[in-house]
C-alpha positions as a Markdown table, in Angstrom:
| # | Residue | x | y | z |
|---|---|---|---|---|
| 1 | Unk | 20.8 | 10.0 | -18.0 |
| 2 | Unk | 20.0 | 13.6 | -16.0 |
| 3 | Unk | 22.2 | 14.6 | -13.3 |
| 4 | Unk | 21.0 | 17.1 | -10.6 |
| 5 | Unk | 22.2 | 18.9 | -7.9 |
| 6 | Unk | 20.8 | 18.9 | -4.5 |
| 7 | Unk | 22.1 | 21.6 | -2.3 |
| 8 | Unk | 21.7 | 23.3 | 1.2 |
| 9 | Unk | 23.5 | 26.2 | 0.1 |
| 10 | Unk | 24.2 | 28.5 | 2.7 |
| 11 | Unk | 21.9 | 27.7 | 5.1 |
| 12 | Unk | 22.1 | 26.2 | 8.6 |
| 13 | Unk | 22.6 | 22.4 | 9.9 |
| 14 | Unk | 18.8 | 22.2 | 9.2 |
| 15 | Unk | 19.1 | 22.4 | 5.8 |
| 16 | Unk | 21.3 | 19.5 | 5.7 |
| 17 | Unk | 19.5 | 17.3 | 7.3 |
| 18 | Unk | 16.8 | 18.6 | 4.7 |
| 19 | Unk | 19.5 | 17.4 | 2.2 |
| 20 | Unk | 19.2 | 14.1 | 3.4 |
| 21 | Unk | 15.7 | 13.7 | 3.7 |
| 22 | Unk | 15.2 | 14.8 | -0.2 |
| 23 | Unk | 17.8 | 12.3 | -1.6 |
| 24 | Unk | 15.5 | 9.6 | 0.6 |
| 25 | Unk | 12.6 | 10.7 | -1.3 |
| 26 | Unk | 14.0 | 10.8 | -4.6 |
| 27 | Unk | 15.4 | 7.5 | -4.0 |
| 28 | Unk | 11.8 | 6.1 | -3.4 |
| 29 | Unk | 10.1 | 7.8 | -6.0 |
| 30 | Unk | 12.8 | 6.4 | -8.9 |
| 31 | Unk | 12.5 | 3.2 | -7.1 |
| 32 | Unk | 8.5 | 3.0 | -7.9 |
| 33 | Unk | 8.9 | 4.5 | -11.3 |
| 34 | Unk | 11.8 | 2.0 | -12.2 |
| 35 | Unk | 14.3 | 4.3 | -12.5 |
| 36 | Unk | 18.2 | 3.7 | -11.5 |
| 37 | Unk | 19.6 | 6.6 | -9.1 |
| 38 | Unk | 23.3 | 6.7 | -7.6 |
| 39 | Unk | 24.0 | 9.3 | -5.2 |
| 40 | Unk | 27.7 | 11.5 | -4.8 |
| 41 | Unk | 27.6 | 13.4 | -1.5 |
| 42 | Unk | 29.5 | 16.6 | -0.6 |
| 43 | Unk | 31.5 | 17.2 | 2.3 |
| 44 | Unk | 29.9 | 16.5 | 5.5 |
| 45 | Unk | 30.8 | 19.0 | 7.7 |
| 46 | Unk | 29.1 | 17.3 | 10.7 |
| 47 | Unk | 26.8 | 14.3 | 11.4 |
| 48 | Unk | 23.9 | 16.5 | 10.2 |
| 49 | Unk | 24.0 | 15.2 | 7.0 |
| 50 | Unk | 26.0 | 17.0 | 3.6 |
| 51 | Unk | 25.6 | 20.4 | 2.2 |
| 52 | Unk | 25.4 | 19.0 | -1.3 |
| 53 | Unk | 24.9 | 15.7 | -3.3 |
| 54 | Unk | 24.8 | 15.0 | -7.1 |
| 55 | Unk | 22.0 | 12.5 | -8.1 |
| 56 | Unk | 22.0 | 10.6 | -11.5 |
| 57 | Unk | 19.6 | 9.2 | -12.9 |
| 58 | Unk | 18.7 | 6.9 | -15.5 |
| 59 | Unk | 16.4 | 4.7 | -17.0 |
| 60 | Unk | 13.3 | 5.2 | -19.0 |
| 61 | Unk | 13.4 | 8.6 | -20.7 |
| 62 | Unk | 10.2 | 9.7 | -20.2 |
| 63 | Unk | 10.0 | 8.8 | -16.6 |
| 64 | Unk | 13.8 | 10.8 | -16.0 |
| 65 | Unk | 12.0 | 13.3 | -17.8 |
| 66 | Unk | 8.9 | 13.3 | -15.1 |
| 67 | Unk | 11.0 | 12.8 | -12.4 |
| 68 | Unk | 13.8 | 15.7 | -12.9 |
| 69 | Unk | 10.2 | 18.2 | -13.8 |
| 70 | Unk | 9.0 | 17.1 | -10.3 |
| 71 | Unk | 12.4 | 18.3 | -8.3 |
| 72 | Unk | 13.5 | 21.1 | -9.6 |
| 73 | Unk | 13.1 | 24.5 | -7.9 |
| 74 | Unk | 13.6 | 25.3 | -4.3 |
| 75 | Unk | 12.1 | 22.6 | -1.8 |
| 76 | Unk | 10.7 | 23.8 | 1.9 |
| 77 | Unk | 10.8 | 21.6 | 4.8 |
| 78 | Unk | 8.5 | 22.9 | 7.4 |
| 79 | Unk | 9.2 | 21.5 | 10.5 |
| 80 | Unk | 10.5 | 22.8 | 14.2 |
| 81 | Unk | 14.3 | 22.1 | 14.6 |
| 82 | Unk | 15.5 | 19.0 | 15.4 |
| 83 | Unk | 18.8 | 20.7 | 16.3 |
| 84 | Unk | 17.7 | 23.9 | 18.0 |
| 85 | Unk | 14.1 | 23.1 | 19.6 |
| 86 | Unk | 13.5 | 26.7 | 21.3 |
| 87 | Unk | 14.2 | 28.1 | 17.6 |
| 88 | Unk | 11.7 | 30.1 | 16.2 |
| 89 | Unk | 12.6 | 29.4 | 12.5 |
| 90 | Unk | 10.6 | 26.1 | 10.8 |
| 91 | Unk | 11.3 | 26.9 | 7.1 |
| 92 | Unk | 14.4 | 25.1 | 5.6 |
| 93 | Unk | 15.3 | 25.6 | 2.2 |
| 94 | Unk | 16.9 | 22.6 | -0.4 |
| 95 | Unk | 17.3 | 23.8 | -3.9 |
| 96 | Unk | 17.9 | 21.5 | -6.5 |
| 97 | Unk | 19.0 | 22.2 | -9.9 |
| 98 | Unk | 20.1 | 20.2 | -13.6 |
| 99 | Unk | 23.5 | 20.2 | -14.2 |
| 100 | Unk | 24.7 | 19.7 | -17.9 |
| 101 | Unk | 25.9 | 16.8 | -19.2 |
| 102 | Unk | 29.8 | 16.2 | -19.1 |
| 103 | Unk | 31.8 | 17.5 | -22.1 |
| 104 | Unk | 33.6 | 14.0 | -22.5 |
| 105 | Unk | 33.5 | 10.3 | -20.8 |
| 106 | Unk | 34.9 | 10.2 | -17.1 |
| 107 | Unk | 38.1 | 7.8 | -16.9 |
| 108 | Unk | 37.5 | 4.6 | -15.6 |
| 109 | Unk | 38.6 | 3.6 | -12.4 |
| 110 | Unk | 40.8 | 0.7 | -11.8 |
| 111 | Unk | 39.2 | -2.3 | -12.0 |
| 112 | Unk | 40.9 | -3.6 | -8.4 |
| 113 | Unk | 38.9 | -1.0 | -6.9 |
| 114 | Unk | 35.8 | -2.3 | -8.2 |
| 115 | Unk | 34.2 | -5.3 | -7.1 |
| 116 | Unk | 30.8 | -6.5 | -8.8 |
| 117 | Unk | 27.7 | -8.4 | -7.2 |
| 118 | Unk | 24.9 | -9.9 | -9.2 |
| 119 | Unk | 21.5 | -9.6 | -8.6 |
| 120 | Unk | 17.9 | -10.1 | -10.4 |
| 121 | Unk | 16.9 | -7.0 | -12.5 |
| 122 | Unk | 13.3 | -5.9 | -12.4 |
| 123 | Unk | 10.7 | -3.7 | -13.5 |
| 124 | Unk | 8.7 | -0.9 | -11.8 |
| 125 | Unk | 7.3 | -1.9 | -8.3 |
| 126 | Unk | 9.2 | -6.1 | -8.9 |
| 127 | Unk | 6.9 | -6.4 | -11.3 |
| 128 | Unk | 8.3 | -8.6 | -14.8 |
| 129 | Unk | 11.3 | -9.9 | -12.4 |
| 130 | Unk | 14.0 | -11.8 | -14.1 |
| 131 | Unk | 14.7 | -15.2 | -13.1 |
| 132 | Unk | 17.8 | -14.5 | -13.9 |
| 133 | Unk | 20.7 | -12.2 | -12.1 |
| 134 | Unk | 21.5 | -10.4 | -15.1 |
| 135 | Unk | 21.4 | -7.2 | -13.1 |
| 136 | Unk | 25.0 | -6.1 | -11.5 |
| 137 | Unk | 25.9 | -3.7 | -8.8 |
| 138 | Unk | 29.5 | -2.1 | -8.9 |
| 139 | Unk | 30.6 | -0.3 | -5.9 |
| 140 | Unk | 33.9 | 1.2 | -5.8 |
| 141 | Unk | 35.6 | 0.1 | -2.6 |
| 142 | Unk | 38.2 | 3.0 | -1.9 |
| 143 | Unk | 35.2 | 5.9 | -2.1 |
| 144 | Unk | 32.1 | 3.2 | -1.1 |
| 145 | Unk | 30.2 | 5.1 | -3.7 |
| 146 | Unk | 27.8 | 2.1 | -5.7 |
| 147 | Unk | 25.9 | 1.7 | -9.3 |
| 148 | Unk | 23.1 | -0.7 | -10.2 |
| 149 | Unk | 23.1 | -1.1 | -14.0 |
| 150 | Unk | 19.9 | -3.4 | -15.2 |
| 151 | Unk | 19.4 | -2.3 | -18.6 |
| 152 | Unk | 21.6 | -4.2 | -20.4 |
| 153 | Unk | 20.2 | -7.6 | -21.5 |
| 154 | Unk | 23.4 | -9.5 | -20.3 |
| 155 | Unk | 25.1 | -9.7 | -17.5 |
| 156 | Unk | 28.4 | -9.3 | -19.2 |
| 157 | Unk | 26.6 | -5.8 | -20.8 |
| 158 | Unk | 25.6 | -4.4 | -17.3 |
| 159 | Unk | 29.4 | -4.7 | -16.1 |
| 160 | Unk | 30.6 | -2.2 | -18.9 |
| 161 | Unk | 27.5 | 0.1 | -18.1 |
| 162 | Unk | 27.7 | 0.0 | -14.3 |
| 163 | Unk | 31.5 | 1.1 | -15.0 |
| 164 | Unk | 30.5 | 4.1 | -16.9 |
| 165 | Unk | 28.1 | 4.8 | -14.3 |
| 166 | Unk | 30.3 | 4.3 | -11.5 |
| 167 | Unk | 33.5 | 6.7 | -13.8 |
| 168 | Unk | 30.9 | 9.7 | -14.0 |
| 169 | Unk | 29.7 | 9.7 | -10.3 |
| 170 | Unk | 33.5 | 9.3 | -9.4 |
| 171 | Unk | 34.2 | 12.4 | -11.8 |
| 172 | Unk | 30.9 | 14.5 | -10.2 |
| 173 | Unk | 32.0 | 13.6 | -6.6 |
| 174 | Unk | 35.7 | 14.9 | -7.3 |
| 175 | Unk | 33.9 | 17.9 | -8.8 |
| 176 | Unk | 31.6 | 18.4 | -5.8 |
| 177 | Unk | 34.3 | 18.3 | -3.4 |
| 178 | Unk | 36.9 | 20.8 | -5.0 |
| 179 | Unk | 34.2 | 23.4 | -5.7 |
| 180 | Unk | 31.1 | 22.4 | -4.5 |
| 181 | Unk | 30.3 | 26.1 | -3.8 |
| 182 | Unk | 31.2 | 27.1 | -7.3 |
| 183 | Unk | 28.7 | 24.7 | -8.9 |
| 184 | Unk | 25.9 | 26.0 | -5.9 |
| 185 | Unk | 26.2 | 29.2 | -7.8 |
| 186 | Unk | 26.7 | 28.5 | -11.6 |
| 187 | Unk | 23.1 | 25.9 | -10.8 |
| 188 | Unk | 21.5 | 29.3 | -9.7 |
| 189 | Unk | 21.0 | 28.4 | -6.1 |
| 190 | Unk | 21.8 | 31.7 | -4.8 |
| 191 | Unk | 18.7 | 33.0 | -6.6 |
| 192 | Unk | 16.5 | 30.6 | -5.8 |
| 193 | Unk | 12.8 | 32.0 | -5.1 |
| 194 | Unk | 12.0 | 30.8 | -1.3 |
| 195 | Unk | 8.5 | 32.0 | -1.4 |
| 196 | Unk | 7.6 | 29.5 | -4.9 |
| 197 | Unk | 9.0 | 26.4 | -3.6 |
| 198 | Unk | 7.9 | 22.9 | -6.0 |
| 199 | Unk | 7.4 | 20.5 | -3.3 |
| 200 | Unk | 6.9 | 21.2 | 0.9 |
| 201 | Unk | 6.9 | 18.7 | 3.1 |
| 202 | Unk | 6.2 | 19.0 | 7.0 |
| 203 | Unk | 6.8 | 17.2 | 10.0 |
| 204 | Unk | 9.2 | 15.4 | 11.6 |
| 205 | Unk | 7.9 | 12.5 | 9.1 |
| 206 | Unk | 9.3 | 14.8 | 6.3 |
| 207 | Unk | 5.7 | 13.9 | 4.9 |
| 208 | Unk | 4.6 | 15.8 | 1.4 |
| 209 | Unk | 2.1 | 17.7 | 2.0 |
């Protein structure tokens, strides 16, 4: 399991919606490389989108591995502003970072918050599909944050992971919201090198590129 953060920092609305438009991306790309991702935004200030999110994510090592390698660093979004069309700036900045694993379990939530559906697990792309629905998402209903555990090879096995999946995004969202800037800084975001960024996509399409 590797947990990042994906943060606007201190810039403008723009950035946000950058935000938002990265955890879309990663989303796809751990989609085709079978990978499980959960998402625990930040405060959203306004309808722009949030200034932060944590992303988990878990699944085959090697492909965590590739993925995390892909994202880390500062991202540029080069585009005119959605928000502010007359606005000179097109450069918006996302930095996302690895934050360290937690120094013990989170505590599970109560299992009447929790309500579980069943679906078929897969491999990469629905290829090797299970005829079975051995895969189980857990969402907890106060918060509306959701886990998809698949790797178990029982049903009854994915309830206990998708749980501890579910405790530790809990824990990082409560984290994120009482000091979401604190973590911003400790990840290194207020260093991060805006002329070096690892990925740049353009357009309205956020399209890599």
């Amino acid at each position: 399991m590797r947990r990042l953060l994906v943060t606007s920092g201190r810039g403008p609305a723009e950035c946000r919606l950058a935000v938002a438009r990265v955890l879309e991306a990663m989303a796809a790309e751990a989609g085709s490389s079978g990978l499980d991702l959960d998402v625990a935004i930040g405060a959203e200030p306004d309808r722009n989108g949030p200034a932060s999110a944590v992303v988990v994510v878990e699944g085959d090592a090697a492909a965590e591995a590739t993925l995390v390698r892909g994202w880390l660093g500062s991202i540029l979004w080069v585009a005119q502003s959605p928000l502010r069309p007359h606005h000179k700036r097109k450069n918006w900045f996302v930095g996302v970072a690895e934050l360290p694993a937690p120094a013990r379990p989170a505590a599970p939530p109560a299992a009447a918050e929790i309500r579980f559906e069943t679906l078929r697990a897969g491999g990469p792309g629905g290829q090797h599909q299970n005829k079975t629905e051995s895969a189980v998402r857990a969402i907890h209903v106060p918060s509306g944050l959701s886990v998809v555990a698949r790797d178990g090879r029982s049903q009854h096995r994915n309830k206990a992971i998708a749980v501890e999946r579910l405790a530790a995004l809990l824990a990082m969202q409560v984290e994120l919201a009482a000091s979401g800037d604190r973590m911003a800084v400790q990840a290194g975001h207020d260093r991060l090198e805006r002329g070096r960024p690892v990925r740049r996509f353009v357009g309205a399409g956020f399209k890599e590129g």
